[in-house]
CHARMM internal coordinates of N, CA and C (Angstrom, degrees):
IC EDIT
DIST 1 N 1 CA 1.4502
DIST 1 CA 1 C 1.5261
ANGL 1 N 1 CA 1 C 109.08
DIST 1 C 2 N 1.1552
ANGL 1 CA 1 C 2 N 99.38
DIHE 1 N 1 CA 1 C 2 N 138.16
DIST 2 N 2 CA 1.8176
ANGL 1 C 2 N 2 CA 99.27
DIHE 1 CA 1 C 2 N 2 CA -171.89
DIST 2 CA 2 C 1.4811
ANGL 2 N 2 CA 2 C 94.49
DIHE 1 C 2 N 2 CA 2 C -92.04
DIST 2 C 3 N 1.5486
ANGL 2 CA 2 C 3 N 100.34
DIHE 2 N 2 CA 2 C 3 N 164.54
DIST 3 N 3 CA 1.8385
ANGL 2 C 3 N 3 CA 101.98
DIHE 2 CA 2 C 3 N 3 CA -172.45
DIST 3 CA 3 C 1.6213
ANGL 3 N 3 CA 3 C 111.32
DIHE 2 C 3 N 3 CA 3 C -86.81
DIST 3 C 4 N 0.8202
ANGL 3 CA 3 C 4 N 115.54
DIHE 3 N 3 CA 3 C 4 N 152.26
DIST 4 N 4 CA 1.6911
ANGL 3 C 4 N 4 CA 100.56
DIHE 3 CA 3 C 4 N 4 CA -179.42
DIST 4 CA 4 C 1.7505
ANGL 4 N 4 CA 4 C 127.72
DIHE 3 C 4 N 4 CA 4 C -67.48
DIST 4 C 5 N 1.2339
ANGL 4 CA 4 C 5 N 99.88
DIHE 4 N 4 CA 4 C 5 N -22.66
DIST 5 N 5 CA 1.4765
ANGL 4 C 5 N 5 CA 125.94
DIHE 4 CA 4 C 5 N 5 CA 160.09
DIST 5 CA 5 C 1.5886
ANGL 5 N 5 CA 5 C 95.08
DIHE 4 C 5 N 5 CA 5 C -40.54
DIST 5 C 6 N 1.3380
ANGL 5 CA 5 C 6 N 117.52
DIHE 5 N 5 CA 5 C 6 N -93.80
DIST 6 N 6 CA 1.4141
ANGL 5 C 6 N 6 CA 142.71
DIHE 5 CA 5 C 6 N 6 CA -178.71
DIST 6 CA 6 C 1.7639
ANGL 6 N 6 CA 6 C 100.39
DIHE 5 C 6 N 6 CA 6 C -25.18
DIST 6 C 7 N 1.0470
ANGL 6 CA 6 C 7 N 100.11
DIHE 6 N 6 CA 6 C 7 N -48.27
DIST 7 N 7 CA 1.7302
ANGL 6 C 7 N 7 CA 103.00
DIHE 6 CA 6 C 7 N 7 CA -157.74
DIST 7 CA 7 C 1.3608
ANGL 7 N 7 CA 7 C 116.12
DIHE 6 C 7 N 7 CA 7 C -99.36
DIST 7 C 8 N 2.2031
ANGL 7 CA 7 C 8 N 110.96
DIHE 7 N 7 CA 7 C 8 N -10.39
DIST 8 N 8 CA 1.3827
ANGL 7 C 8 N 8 CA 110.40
DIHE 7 CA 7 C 8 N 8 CA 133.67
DIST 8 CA 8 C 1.3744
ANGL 8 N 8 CA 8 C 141.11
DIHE 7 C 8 N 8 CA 8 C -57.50
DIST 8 C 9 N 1.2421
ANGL 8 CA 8 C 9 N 114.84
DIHE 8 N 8 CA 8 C 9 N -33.30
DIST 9 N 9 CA 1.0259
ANGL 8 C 9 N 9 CA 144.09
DIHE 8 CA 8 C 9 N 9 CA 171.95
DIST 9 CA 9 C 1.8114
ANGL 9 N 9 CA 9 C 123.51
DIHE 8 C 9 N 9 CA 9 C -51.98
DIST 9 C 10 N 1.2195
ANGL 9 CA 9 C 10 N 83.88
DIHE 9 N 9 CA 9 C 10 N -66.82
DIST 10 N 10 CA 1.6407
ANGL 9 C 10 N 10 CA 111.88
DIHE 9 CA 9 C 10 N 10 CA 166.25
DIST 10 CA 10 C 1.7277
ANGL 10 N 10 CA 10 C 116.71
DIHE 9 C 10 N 10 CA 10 C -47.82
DIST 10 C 11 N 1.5853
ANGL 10 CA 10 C 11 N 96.15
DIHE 10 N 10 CA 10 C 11 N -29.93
DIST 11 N 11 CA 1.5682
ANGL 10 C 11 N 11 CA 85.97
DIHE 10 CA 10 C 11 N 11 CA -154.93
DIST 11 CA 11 C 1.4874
ANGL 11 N 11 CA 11 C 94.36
DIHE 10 C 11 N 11 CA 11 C -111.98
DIST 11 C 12 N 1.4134
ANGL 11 CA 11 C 12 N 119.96
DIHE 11 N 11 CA 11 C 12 N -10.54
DIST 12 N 12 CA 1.1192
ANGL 11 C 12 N 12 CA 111.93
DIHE 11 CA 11 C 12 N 12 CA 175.51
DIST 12 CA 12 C 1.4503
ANGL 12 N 12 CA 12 C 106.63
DIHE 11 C 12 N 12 CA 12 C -94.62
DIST 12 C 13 N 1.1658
ANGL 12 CA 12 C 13 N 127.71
DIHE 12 N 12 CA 12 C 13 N 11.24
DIST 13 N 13 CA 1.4660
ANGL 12 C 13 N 13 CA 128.43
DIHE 12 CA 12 C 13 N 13 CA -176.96
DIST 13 CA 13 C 1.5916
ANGL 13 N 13 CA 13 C 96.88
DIHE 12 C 13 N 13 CA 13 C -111.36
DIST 13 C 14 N 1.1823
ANGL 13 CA 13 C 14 N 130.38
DIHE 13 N 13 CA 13 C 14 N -12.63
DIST 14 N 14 CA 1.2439
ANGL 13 C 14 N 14 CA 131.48
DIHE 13 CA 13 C 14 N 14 CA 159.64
DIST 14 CA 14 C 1.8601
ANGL 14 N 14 CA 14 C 115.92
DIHE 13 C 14 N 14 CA 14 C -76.24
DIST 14 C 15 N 1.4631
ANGL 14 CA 14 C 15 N 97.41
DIHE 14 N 14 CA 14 C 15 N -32.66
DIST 15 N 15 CA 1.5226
ANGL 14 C 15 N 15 CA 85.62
DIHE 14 CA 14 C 15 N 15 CA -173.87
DIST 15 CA 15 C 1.2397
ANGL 15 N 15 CA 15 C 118.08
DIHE 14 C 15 N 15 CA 15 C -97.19
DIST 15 C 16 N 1.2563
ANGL 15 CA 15 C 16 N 102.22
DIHE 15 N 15 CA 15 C 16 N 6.69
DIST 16 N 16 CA 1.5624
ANGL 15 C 16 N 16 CA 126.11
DIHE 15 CA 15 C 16 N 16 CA 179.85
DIST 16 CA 16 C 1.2238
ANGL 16 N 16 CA 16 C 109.34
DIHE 15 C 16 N 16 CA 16 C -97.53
DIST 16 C 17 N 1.6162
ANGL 16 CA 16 C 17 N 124.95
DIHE 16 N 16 CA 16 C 17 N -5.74
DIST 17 N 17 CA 1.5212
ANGL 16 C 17 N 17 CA 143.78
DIHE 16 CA 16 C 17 N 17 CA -160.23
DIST 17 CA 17 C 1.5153
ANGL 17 N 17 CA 17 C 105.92
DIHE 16 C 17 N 17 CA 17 C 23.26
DIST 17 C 18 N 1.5821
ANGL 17 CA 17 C 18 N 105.87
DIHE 17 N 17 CA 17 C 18 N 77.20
DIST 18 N 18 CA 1.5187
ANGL 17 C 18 N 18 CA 112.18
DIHE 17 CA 17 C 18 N 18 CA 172.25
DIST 18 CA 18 C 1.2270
ANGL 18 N 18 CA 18 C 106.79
DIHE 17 C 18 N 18 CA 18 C -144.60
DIST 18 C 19 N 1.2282
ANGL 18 CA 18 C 19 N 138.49
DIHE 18 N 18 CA 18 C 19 N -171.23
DIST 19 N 19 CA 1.5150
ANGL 18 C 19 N 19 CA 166.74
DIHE 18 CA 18 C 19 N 19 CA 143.28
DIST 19 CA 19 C 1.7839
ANGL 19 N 19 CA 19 C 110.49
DIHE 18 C 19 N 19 CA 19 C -59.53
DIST 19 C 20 N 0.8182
ANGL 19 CA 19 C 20 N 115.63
DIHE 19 N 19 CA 19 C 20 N 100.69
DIST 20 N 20 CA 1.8300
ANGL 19 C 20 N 20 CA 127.92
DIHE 19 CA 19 C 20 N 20 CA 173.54
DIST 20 CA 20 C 1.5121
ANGL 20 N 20 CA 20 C 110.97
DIHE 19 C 20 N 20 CA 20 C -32.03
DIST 20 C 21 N 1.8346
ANGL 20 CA 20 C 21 N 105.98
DIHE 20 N 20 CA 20 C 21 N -32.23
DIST 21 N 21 CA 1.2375
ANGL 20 C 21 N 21 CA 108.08
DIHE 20 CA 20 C 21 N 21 CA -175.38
DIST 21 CA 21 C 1.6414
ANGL 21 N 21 CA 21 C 97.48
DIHE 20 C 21 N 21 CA 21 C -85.30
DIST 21 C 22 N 1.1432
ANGL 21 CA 21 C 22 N 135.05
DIHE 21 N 21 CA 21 C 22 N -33.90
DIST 22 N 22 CA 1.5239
ANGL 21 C 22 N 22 CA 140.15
DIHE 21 CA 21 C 22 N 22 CA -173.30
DIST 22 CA 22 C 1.6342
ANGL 22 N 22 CA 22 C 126.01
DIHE 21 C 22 N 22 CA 22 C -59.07
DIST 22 C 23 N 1.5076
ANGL 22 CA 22 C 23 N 91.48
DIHE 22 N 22 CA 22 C 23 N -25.49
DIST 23 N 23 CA 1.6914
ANGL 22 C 23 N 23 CA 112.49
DIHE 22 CA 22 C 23 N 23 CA -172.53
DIST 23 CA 23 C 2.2505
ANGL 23 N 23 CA 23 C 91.80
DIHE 22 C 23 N 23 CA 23 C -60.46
DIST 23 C 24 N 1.4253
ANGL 23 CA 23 C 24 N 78.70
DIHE 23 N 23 CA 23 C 24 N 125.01
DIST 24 N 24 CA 2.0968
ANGL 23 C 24 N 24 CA 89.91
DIHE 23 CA 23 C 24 N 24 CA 174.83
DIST 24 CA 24 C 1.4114
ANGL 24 N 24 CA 24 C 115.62
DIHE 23 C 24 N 24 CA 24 C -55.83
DIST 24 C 25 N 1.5492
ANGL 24 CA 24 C 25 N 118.67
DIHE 24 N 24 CA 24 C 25 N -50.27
DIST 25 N 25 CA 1.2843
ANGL 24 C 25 N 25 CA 128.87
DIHE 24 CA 24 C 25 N 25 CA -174.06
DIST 25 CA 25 C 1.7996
ANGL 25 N 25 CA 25 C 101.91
DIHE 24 C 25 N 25 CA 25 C -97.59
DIST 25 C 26 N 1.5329
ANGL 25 CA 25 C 26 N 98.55
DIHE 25 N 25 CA 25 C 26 N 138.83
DIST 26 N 26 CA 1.4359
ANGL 25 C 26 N 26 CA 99.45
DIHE 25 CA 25 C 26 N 26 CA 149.04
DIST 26 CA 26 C 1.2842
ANGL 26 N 26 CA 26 C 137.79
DIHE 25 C 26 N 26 CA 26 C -93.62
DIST 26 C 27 N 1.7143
ANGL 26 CA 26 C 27 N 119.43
DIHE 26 N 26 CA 26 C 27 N 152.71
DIST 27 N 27 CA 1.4647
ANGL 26 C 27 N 27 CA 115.20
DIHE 26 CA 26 C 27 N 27 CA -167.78
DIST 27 CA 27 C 1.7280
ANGL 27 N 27 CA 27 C 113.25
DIHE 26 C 27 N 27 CA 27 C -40.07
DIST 27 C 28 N 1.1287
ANGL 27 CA 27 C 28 N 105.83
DIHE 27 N 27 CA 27 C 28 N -41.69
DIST 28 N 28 CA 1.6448
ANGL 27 C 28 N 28 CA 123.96
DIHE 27 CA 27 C 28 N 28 CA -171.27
DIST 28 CA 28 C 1.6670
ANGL 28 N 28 CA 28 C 99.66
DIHE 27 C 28 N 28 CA 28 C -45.12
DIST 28 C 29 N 1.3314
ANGL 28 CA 28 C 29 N 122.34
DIHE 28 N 28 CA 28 C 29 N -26.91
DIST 29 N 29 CA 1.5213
ANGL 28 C 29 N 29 CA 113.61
DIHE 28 CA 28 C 29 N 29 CA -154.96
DIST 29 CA 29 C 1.5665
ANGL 29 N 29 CA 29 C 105.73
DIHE 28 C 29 N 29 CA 29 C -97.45
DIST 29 C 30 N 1.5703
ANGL 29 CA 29 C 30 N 109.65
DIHE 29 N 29 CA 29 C 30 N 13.55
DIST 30 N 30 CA 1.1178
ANGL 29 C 30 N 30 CA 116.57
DIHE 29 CA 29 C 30 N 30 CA 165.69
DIST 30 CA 30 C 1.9633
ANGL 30 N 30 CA 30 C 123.79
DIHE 29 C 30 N 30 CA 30 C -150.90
DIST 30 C 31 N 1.7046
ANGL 30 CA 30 C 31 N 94.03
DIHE 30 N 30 CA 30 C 31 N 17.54
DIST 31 N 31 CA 1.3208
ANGL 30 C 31 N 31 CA 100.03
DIHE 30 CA 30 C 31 N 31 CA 175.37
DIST 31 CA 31 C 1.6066
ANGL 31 N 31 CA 31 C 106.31
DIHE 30 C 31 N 31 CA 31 C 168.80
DIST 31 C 32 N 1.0283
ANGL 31 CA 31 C 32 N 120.85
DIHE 31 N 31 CA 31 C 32 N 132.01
DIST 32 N 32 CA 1.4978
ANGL 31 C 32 N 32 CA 135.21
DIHE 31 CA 31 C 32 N 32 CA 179.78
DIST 32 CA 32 C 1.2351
ANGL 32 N 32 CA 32 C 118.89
DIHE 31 C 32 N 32 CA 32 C -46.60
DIST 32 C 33 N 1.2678
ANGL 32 CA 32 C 33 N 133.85
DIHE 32 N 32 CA 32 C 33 N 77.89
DIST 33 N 33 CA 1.6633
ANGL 32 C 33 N 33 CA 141.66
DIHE 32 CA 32 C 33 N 33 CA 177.03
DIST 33 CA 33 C 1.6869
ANGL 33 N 33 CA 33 C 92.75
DIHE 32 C 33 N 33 CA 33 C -43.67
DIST 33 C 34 N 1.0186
ANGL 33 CA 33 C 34 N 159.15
DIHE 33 N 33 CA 33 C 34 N -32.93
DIST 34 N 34 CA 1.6514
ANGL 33 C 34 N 34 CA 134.72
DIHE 33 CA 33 C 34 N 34 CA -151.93
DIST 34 CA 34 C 1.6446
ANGL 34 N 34 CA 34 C 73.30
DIHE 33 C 34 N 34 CA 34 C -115.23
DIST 34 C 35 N 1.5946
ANGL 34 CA 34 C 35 N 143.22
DIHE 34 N 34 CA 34 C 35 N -17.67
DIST 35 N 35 CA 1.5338
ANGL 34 C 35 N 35 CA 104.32
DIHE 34 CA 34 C 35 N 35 CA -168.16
DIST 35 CA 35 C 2.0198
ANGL 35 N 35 CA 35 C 91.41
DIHE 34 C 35 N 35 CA 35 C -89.32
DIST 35 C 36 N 1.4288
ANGL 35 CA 35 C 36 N 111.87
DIHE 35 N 35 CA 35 C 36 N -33.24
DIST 36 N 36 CA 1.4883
ANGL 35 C 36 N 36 CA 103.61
DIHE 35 CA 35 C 36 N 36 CA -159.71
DIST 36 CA 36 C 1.5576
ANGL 36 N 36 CA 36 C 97.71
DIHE 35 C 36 N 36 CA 36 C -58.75
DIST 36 C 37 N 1.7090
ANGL 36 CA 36 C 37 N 109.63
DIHE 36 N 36 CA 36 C 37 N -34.31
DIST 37 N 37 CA 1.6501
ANGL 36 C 37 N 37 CA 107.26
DIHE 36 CA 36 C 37 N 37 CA -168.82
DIST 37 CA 37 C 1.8837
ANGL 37 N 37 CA 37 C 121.48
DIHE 36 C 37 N 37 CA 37 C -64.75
DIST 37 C 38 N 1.5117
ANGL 37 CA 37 C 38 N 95.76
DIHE 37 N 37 CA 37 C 38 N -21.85
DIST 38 N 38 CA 1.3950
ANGL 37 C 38 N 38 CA 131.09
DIHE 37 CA 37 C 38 N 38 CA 170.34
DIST 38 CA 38 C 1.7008
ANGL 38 N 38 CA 38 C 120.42
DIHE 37 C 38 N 38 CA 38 C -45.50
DIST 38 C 39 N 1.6256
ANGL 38 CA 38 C 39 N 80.43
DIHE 38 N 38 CA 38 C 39 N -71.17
DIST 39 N 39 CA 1.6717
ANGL 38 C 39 N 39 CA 114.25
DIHE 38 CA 38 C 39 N 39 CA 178.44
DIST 39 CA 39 C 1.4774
ANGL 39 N 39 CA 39 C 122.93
DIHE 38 C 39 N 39 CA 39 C -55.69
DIST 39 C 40 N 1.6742
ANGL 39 CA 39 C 40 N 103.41
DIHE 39 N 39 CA 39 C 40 N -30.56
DIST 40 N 40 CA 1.4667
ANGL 39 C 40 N 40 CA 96.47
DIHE 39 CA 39 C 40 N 40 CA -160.22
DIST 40 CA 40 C 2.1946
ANGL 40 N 40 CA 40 C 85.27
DIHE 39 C 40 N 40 CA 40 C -129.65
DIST 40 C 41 N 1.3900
ANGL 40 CA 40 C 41 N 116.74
DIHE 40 N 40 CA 40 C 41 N 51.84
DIST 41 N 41 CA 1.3060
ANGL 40 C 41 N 41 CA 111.15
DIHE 40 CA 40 C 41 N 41 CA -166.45
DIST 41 CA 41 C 1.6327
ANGL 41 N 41 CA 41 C 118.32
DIHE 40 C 41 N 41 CA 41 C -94.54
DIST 41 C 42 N 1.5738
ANGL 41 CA 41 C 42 N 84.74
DIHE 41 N 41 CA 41 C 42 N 21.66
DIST 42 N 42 CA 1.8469
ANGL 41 C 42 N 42 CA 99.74
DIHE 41 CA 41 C 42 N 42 CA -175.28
DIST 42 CA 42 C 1.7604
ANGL 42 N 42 CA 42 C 129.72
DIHE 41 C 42 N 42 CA 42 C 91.20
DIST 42 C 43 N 1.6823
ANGL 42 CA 42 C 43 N 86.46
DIHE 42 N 42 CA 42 C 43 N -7.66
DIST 43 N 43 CA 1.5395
ANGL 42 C 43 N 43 CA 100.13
DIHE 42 CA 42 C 43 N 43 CA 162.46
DIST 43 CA 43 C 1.5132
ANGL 43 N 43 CA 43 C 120.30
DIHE 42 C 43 N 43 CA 43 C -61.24
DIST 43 C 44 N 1.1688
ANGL 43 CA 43 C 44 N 104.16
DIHE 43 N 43 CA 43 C 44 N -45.41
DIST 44 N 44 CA 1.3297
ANGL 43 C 44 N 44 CA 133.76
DIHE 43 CA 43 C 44 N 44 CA -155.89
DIST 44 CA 44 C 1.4635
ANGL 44 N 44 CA 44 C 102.40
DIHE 43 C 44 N 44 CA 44 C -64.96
DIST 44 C 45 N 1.2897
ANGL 44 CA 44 C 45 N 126.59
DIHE 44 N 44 CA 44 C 45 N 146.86
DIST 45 N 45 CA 1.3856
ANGL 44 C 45 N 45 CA 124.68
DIHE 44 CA 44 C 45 N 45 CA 173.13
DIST 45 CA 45 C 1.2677
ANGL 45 N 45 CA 45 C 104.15
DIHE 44 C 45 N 45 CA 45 C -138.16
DIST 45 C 46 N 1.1588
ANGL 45 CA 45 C 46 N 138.41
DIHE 45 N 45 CA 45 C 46 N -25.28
DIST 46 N 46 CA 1.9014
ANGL 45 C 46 N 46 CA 123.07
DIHE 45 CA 45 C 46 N 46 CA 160.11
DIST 46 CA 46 C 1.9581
ANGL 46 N 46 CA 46 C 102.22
DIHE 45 C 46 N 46 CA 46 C -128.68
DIST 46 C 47 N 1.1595
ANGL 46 CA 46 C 47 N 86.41
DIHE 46 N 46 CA 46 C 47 N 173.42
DIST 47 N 47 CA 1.4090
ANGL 46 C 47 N 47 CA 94.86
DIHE 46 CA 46 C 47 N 47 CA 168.54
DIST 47 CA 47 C 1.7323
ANGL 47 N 47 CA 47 C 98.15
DIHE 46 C 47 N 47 CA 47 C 119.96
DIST 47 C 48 N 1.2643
ANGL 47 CA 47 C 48 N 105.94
DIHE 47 N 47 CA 47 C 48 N 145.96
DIST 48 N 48 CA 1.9999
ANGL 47 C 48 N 48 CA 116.95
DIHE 47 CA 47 C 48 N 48 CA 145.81
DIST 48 CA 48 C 1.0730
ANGL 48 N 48 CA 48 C 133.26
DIHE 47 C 48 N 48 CA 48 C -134.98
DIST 48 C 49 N 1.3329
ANGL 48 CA 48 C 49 N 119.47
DIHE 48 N 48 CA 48 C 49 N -168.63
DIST 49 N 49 CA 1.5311
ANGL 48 C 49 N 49 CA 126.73
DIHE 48 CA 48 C 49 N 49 CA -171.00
DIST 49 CA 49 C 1.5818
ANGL 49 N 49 CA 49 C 104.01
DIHE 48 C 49 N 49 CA 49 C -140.60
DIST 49 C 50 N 1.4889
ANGL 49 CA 49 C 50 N 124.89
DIHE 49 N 49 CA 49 C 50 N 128.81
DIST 50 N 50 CA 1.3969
ANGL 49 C 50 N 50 CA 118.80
DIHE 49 CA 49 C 50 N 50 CA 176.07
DIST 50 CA 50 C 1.6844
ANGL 50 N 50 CA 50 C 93.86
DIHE 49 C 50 N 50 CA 50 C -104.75
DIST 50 C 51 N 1.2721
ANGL 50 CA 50 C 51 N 98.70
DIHE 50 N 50 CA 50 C 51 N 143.68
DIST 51 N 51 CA 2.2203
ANGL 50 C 51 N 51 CA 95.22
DIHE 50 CA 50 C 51 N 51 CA 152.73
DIST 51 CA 51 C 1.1625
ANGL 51 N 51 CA 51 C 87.72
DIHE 50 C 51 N 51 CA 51 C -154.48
DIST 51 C 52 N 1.7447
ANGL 51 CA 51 C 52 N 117.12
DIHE 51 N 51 CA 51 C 52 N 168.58
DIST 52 N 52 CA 1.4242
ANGL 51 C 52 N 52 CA 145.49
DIHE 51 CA 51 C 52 N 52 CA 151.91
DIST 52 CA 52 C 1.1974
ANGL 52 N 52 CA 52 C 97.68
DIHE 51 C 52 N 52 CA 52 C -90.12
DIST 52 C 53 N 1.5432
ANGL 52 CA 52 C 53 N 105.95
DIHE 52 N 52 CA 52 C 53 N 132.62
DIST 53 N 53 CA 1.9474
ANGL 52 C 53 N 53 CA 119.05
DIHE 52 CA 52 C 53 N 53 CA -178.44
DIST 53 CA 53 C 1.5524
ANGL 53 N 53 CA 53 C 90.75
DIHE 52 C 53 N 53 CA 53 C -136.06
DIST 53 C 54 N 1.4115
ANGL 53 CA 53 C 54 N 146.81
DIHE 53 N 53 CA 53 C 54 N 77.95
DIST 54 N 54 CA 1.0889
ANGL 53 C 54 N 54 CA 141.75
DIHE 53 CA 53 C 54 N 54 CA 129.51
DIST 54 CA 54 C 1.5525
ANGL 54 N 54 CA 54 C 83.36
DIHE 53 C 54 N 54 CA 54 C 128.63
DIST 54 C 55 N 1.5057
ANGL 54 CA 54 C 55 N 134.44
DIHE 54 N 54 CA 54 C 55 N -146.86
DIST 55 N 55 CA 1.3401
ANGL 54 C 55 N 55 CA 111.53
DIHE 54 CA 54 C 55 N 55 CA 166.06
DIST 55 CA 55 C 1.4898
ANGL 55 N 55 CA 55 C 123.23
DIHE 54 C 55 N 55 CA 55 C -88.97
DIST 55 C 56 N 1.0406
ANGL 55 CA 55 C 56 N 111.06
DIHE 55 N 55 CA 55 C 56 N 75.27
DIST 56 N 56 CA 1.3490
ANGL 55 C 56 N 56 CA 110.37
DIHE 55 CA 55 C 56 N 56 CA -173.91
DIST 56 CA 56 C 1.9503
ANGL 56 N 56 CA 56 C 107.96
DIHE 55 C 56 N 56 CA 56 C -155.96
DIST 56 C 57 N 1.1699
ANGL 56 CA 56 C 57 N 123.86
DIHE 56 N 56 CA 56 C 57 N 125.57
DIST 57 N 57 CA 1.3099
ANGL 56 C 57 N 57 CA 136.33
DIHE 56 CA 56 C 57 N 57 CA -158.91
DIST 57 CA 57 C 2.0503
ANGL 57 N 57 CA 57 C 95.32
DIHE 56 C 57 N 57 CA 57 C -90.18
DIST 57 C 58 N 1.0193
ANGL 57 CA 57 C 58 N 103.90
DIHE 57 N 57 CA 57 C 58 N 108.49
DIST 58 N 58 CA 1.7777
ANGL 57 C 58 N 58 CA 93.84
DIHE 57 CA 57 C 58 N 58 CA -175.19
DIST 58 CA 58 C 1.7567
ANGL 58 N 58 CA 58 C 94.89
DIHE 57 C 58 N 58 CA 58 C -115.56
DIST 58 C 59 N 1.3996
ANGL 58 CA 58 C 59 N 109.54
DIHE 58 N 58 CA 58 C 59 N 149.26
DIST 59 N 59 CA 1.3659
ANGL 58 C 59 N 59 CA 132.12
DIHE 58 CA 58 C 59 N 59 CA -161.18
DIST 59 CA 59 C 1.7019
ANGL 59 N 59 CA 59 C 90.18
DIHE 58 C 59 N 59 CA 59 C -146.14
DIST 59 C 60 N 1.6933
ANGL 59 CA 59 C 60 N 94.22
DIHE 59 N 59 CA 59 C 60 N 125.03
DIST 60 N 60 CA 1.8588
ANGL 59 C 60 N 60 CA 108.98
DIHE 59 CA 59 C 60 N 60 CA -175.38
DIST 60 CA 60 C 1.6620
ANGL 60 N 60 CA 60 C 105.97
DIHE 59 C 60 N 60 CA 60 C -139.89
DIST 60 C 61 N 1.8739
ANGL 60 CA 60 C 61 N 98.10
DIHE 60 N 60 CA 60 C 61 N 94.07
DIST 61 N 61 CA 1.4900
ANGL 60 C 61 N 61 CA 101.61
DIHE 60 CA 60 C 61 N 61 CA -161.62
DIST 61 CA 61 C 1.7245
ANGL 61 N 61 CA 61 C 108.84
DIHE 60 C 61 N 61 CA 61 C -81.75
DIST 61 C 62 N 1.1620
ANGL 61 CA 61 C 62 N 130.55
DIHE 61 N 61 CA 61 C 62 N 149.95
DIST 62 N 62 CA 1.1717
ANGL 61 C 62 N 62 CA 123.42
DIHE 61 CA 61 C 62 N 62 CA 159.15
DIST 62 CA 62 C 1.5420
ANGL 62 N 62 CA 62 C 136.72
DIHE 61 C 62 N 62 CA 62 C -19.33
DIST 62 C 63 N 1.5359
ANGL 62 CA 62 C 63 N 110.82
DIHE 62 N 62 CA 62 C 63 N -43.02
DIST 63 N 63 CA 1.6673
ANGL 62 C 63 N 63 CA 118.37
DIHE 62 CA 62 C 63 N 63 CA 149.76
DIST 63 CA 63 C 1.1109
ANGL 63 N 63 CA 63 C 133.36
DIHE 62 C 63 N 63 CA 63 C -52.71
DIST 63 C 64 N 1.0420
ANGL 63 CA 63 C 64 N 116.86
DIHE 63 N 63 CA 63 C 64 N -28.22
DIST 64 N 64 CA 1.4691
ANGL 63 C 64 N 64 CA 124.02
DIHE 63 CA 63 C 64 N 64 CA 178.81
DIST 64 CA 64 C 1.9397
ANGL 64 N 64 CA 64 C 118.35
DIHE 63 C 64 N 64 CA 64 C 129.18
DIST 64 C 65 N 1.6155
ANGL 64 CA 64 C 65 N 81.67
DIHE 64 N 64 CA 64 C 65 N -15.17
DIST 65 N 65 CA 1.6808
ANGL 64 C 65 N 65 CA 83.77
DIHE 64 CA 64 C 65 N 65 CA -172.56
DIST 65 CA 65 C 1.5912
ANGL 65 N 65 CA 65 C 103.93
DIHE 64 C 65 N 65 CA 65 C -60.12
DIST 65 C 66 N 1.4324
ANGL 65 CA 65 C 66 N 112.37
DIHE 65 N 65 CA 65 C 66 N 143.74
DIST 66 N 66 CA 1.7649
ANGL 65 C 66 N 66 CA 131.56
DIHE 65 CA 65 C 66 N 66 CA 166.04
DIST 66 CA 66 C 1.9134
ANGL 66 N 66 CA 66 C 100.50
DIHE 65 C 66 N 66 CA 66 C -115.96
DIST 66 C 67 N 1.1735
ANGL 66 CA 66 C 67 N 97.19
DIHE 66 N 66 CA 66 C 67 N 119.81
DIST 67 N 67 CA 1.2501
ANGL 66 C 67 N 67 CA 109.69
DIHE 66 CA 66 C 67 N 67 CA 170.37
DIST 67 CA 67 C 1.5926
ANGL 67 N 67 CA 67 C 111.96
DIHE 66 C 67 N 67 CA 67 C -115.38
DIST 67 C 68 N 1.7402
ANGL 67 CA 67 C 68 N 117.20
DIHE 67 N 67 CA 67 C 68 N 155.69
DIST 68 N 68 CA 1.0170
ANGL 67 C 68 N 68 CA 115.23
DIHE 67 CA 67 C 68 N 68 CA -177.35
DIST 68 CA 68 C 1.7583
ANGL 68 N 68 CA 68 C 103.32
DIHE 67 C 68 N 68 CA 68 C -149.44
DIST 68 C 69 N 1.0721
ANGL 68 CA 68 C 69 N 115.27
DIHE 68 N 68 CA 68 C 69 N 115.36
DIST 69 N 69 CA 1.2332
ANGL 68 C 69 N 69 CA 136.72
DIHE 68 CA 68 C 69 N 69 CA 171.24
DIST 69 CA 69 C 1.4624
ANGL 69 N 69 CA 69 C 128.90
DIHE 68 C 69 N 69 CA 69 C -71.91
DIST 69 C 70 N 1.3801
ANGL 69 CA 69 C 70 N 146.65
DIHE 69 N 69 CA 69 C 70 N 134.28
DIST 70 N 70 CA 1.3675
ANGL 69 C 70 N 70 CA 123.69
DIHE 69 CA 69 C 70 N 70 CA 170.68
DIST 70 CA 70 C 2.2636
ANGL 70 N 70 CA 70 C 103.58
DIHE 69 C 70 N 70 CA 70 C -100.88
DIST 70 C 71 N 1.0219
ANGL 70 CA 70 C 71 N 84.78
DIHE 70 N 70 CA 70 C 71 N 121.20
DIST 71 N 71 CA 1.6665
ANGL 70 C 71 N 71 CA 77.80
DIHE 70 CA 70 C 71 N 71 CA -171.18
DIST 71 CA 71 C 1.7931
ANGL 71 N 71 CA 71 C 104.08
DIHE 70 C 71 N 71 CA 71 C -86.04
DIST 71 C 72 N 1.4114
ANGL 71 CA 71 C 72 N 115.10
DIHE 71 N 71 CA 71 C 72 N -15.21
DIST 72 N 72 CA 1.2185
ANGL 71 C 72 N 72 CA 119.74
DIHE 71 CA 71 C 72 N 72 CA -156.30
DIST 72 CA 72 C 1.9543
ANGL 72 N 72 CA 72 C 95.27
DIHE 71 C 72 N 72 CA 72 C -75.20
END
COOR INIT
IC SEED 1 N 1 CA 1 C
IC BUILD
């Protein structure tokens, strides 16, 4: 299972059509990569998390779903 950290990351560097390593800001500068990876570690059975990560609105549900929004 990939961490949700990783697979925010991932997916907003896809919708951003870039390289994960290319993105300017890191996830961290708008939310705790070890608490979201924490939060959502498969214990969990309801609950989410909203943030803005560059222009893009990302949603990390307790299942596992990663969603990514363009808010711009």
């Amino acid at each position: 299972m990939t961490k949700p950290s990783v697979e925010v990351v991932e997916l907003v560097a896809d919708a951003a059509e870039t390289d994960p390593v290319e993105l300017e800001r890191p996830l961290a500068d708008v939310i705790d990569p070890r608490a979201l990876d924490n939060l959502f570690d498969g214990r969990a059975t309801v609950g989410e998390v909203s943030f803005v990560f560059y222009e893009y609105e990302v949603t990390v549900t307790a299942d596992g779903d990663v969603d990514v929004e363009s808010v711009a």
